[in-house]
C-alpha positions in Angstrom: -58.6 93.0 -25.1 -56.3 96.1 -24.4 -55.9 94.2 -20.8 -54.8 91.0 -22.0 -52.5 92.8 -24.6 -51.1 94.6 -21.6 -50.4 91.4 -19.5 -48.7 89.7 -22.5 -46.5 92.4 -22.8 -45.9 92.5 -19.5 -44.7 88.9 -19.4 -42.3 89.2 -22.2 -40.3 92.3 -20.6 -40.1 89.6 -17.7 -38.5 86.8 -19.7 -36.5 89.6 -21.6 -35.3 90.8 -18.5 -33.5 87.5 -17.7 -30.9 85.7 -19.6 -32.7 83.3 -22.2 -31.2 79.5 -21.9 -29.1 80.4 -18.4 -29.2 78.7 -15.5 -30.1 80.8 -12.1 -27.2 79.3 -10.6 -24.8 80.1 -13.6 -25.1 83.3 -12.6 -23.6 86.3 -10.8 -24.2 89.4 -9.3 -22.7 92.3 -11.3 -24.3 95.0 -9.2 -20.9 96.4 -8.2 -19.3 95.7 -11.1 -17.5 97.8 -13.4 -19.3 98.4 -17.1 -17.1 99.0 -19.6 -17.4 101.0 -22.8 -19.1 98.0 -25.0 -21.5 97.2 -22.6 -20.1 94.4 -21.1 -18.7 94.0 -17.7 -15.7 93.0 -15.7 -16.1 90.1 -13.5 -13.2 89.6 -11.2 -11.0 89.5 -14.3 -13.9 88.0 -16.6 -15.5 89.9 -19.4 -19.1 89.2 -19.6 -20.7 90.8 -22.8 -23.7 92.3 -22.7 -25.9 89.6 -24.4 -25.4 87.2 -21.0 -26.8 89.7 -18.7 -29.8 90.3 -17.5 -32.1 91.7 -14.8 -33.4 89.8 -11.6 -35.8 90.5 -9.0 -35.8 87.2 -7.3 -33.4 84.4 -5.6 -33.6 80.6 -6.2 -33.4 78.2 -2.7 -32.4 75.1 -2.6 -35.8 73.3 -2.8 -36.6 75.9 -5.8 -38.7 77.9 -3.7 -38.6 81.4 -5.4 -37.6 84.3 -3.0 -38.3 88.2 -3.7 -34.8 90.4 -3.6 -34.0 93.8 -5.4 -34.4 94.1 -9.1 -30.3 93.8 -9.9 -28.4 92.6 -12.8 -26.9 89.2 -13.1 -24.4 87.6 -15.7 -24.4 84.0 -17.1 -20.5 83.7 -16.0 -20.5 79.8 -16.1 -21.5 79.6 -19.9 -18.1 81.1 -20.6 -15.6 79.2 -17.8 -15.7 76.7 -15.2 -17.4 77.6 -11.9 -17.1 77.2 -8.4 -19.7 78.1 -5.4 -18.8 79.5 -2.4 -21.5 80.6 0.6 -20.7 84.0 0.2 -16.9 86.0 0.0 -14.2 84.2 0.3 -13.0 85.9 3.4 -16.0 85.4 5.6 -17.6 82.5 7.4 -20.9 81.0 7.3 -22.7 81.3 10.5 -24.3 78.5 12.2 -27.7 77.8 11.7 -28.5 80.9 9.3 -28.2 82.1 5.9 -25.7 84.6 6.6 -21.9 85.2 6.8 -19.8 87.1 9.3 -16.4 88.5 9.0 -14.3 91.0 7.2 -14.2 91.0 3.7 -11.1 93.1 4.1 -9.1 90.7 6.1 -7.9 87.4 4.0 -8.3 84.3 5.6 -5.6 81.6 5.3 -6.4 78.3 4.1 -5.6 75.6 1.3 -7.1 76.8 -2.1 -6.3 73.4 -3.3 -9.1 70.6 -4.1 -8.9 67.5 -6.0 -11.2 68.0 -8.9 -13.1 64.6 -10.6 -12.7 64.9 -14.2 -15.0 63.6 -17.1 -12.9 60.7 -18.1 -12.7 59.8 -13.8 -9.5 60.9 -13.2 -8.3 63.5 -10.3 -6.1 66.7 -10.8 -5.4 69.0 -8.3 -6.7 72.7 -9.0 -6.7 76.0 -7.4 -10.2 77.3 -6.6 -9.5 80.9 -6.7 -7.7 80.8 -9.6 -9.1 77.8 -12.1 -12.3 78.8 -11.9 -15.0 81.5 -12.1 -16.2 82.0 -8.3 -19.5 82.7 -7.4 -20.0 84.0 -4.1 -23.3 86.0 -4.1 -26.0 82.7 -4.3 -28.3 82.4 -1.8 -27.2 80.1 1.2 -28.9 76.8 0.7 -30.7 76.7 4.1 -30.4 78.1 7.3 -30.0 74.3 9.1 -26.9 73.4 7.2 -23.8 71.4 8.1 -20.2 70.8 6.7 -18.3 68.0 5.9 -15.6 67.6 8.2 -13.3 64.4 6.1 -10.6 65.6 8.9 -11.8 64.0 11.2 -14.3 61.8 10.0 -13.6 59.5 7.1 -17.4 58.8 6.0 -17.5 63.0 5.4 -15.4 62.5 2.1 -16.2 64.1 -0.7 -15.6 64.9 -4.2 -16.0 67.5 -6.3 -17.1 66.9 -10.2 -15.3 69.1 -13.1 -19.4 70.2 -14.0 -19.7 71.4 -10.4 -21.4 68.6 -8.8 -20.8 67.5 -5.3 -20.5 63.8 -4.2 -20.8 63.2 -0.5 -19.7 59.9 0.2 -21.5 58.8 2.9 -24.8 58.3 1.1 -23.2 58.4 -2.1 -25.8 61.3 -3.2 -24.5 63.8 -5.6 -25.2 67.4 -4.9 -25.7 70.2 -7.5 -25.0 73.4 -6.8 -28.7 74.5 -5.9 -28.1 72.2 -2.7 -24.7 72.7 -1.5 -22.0 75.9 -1.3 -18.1 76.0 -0.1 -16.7 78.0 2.2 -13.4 78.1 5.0 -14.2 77.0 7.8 -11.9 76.0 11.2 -11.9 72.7 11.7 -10.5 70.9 15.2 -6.6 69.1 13.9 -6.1 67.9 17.2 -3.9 69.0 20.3 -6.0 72.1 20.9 -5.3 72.8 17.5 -7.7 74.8 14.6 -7.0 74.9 11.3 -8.9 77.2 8.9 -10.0 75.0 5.8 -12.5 74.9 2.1 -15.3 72.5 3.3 -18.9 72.0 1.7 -22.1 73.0 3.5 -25.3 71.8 2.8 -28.6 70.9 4.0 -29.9 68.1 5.7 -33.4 67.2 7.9 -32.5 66.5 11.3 -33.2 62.8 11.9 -36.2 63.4 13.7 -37.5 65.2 11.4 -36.9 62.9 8.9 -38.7 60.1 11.3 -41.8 62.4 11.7 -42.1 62.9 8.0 -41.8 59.4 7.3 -44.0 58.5 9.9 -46.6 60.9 8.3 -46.2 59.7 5.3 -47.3 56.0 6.5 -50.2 57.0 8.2 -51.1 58.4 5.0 -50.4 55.9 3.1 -52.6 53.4 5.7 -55.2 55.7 5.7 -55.4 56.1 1.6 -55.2 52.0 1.7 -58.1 51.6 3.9 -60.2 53.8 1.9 -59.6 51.9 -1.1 -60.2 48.7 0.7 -63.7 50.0 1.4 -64.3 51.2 -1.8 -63.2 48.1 -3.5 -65.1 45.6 -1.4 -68.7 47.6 -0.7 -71.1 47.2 -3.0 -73.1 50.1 -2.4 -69.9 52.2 -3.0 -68.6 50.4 -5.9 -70.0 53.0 -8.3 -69.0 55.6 -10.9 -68.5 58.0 -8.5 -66.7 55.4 -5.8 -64.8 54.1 -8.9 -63.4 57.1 -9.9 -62.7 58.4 -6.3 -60.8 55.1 -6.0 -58.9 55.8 -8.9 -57.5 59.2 -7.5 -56.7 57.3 -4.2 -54.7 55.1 -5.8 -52.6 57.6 -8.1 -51.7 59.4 -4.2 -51.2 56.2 -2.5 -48.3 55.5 -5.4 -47.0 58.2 -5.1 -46.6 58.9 -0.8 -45.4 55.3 -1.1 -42.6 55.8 -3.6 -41.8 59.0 -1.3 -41.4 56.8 1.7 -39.1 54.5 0.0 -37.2 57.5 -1.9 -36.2 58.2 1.6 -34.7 55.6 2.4 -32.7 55.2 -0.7 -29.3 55.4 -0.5 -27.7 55.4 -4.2 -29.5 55.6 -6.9 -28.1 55.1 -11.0 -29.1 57.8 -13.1 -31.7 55.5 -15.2 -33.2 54.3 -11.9 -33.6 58.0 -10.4 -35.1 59.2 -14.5 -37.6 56.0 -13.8 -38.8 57.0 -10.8 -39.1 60.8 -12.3 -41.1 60.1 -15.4 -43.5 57.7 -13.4 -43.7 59.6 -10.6 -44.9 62.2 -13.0 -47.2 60.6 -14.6 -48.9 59.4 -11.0 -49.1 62.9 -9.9 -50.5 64.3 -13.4 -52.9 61.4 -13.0 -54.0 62.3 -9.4 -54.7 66.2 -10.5 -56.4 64.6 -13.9 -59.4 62.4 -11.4 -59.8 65.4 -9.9 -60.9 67.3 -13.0 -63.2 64.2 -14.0 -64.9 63.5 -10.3 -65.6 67.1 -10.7 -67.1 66.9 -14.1 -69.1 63.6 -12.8 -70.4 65.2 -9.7 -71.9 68.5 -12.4 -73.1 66.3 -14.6 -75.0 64.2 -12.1 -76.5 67.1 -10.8 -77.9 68.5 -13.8 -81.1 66.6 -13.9 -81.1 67.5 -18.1 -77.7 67.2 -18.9 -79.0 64.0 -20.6 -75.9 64.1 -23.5 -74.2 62.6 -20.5 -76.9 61.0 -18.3 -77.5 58.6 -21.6 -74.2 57.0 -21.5 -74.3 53.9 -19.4 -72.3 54.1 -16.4 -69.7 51.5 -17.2 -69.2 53.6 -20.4 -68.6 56.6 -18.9 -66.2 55.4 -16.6 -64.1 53.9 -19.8 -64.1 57.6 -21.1 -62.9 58.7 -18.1 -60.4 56.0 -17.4 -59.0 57.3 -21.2 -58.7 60.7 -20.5 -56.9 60.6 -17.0 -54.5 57.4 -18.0 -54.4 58.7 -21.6 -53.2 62.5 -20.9 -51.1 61.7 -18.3 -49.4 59.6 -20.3 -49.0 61.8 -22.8 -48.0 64.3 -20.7 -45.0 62.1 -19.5 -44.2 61.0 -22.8 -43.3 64.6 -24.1 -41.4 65.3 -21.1 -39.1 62.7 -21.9 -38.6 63.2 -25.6 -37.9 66.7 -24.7 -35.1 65.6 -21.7 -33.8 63.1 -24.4 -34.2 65.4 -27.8 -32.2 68.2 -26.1 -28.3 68.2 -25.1 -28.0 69.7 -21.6 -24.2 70.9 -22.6 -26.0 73.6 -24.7 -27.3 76.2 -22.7 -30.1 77.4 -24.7 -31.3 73.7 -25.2 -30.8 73.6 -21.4 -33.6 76.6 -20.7 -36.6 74.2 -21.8 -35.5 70.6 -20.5 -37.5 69.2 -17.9 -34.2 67.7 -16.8 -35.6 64.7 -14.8 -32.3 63.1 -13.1 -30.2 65.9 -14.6 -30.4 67.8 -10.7 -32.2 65.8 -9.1 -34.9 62.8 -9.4 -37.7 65.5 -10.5 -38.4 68.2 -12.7 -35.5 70.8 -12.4 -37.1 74.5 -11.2 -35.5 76.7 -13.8 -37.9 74.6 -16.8 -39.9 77.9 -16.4 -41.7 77.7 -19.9 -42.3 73.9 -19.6 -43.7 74.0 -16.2 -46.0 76.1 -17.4 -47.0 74.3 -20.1 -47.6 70.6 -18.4 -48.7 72.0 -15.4 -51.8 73.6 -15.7 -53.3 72.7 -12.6 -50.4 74.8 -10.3 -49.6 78.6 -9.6 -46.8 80.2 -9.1 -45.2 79.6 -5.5 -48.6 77.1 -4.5 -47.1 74.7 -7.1 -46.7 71.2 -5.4 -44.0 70.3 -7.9 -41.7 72.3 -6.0 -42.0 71.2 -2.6 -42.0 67.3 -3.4 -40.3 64.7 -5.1 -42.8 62.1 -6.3 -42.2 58.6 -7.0 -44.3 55.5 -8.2 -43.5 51.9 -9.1 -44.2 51.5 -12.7 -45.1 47.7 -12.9 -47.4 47.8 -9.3 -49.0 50.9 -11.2 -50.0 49.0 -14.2 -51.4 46.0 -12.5 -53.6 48.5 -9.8 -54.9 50.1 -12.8 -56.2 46.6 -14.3 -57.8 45.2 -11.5 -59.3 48.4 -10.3 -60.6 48.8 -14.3 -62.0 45.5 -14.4 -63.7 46.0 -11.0 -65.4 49.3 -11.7 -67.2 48.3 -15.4 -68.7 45.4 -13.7 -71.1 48.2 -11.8 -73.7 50.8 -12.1 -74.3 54.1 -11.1 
């Protein structure tokens, strides 16, 4: 009792200690700045009260991968102006191939502060970076294989940069938030011999290679998974509870490595299409973890020889219950993360904190949902969680029909 008080209390000092409803990457590092006689604190020229800080003892990456740093205090600076990202200070350069900067902070470096800036209503105004906006220059580096956009010489590197702080990179129309890119000076070749220092995005990308070896992984999984159903379907002997409900996990992972194939090869997605492929994707993943659970229950109860509650229950029965459970809570799973990403307003901050925010970032579940991922995720720790790694996809209407043959193919059997 007095250990599970002590825990509890433990984990509210933790939330306390961060700033309720703020984005990780609205904030900024007020370690070394000055506090003034109210409590709050002086941010290059911004007053940040005391309510919008906080304490943190970690860093967010770009693929939400949580990183350990020194307990420090941050302040939610973007809920009270606009923001822009840089790598790290202004007057340094991002070195190649690492998260790090080199350079002297001291020594100014010359360059246009000048970008065109995309507002709501789509049209373009001119603003200065330094000066419009609330910089943010203490985030962690992305990635350590990251590379810039160089529109100079290359007219496919365009970009554009959104009034909320998004990125789009033109040449696969994907839109960036600022979890996946920073900006920073960098020289850049004009031509006769000539260097010019100027603002330019960095941000991460697989190597094509890489990106060939994942997706060729990713078929050979998706063969193997096929061929395994294929058996399961069309042997007798194997088309039994057991077989049918193994199937039925296959089938929820084939979806989904498929979908992830063809995520990769996408090249612009609408916002409805990239929510779609979120919310089902979802649900096949929740559904994979959920067979688990019940080919785990079906393998205990078979091996109690008097668990006869159970045993009773013919086996195309049995498989019906099943079938409910996985489909059913997955589905219900999916269905409150979507009234919760449609119920709440992502303009209000606080509202902000508990959205799933599928398509909001990203075509997934956005990593700062701390107190939603822990409640629909049950089946995931901490740093092991798969969620963060992977963007899932399924095909919604394929889904549906797999389920219904598979269904109608598994009651026709015993155990």
């Amino acid at each position: 009792m007095k250990s599970g008080l002590v825990l509890t209390l433990l984990f509210l000092e933790i939330v306390a200690a961060q700033i309720p409803g703020c984005d990780y990457f609205d904030t900024v590092d007020l370690s070394h700045s000055p506090k003034l006689s109210n409590g709050s604190y002086q941010y290059e020229g911004l007053v940040i009260p005391p309510e919008q800080t906080g304490e943190y003892d970690f860093e967010i990456l770009a693929d939400g991968e949580k990183e350990s740093v020194p307990r420090h205090l941050r302040g939610c600076a973007c809920r009270l102006g606009s923001c822009i990202r840089f790598c790290c200070h202004r007057n340094l350069f991002l070195d190649r191939n690492e998260r790090t900067c080199s350079g002297d902070i001291a020594k100014a470096v010359d360059y246009d502060p000048y970008v065109n800036i995309s507002l709501a209503n789509g049209t373009q105004v001119r603003r200065h970076v330094l000066k419009d906006f609330i910089v943010q220059q203490d985030l962690p580096v992305p990635c350590s294989e990251h590379f810039h956009l160089d529109a100079l010489n290359d007219e496919s590197h365009g970009w554009t940069l959104m009034e909320d702080g998004r990125l789009l990179r033109h040449f696969d129309q994907k839109s960036l938030s600022k979890q996946e890119y920073c900006l920073q000076p960098h020289p850049i070749s004009a031509g006769d011999n000539k260097t010019v220092i100027t603002l330019v995005p960095h941000n991460c990308n697989d190597p094509p290679e890489s990106q060939l070896l994942y997706n060729i992984l990713r078929l050979l999984s998706i063969i193997c998974l096929l061929s395994t159903i294929i058996v399961y379907l069309f042997i007798p002997k194997l088309r039994n509870l057991h077989g049918c409900c193994f199937t039925c996990y296959m089938a929820s992972l084939l979806i989904a490595y498929a979908l992830l194939l063809v995520d990769s090869w996408k090249e612009d997605w609408s916002k409805s299409m990239c929510q779609l492929n979120g919310y089902v994707g979802y649900f096949a993943v929740m559904a994979s973890f959920l067979w688990l659970t019940v080919i785990s229950f079906d393998l205990w109860s078979s091996f109690r020889s008097n668990n006869y509650n159970v045993q009773r229950y013919t086996p195309r029965y049995r498989f019906l219950i099943y079938s409910l459970y996985a489909w059913g809570v997955a589905a219900l799973l999916t269905l409150i993360v979507i009234i919760v990403d449609y119920k709440l307003d992502d303009n209000d901050d606080d509202e902000l904190f508990w959205m799933p925010g599928v398509g909001l970032y990203n075509c997934w579940v956005k990593s700062d949902s701390r107190l939603v991922c822990a409640a629909l995720f049950p089946w995931s720790n901490g740093s092991t969680n798969p969620f963060q790694h992977h963007n899932v996809y399924t095909d919604c209407h394929s889904h549906s029909g797999g389920e219904e043959g598979l269904a109608e193919r598994c009651g026709t059997r015993g155990a």
